[in-house]
N, C-alpha and C positions, 0 to 999 in steps of 0.2 A: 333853703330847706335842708335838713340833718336827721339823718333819722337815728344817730346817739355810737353811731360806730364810726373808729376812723377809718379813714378812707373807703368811707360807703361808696356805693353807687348814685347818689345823686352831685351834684352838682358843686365842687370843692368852693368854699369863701376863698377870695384871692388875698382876705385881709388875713386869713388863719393861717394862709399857706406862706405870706411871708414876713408873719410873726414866727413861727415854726422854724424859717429857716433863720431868725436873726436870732434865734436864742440857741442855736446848734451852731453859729457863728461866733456868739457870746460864749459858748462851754468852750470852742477848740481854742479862744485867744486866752482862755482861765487856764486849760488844762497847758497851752503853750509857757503863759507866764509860771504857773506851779512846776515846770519841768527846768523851768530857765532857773527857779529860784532852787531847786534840790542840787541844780550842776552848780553852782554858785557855792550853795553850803559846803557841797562835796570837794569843790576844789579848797575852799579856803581850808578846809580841818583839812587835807594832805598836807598841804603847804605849811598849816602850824603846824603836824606831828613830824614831818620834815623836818620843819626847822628846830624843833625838840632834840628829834634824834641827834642830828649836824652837832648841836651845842653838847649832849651826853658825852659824843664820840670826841668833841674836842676835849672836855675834861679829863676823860679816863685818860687820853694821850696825854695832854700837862701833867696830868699825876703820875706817870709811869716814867714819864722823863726827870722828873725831878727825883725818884727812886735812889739815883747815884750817890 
């Protein structure tokens, strides 16, 4: 029995309560993998502007030593 509000007073479905809990299980392993994929994106673009910069700074130096 339900009388249309949650967590009434009568008597909770045991099937509601753990469907309820497997899909608040289901959001934290999404919201886990969506956190794992942004440090993933975040590491690789340091890593390539990193490595941008390293190759910029090695040219200006070949260029400034060939100067002579």
């Amino acid at each position: 029995m339900t009388t249309g509000y949650r967590d009434g007073t009568t008597t909770p479905d045991v099937r509601i309560a753990a469907l309820e809990q497997r899909v608040a299980q289901l959001e934290r392993q999404q919201e886990r993998r969506d956190r794992q994929t942004a440090d993933r994106r975040m590491w690789l673009s340091y890593y390539g502007f990193s490595a941008f910069m390293a190759i910029g700074i090695a040219v200006i130096v070949y260029l400034a030593a060939s100067l002579d």
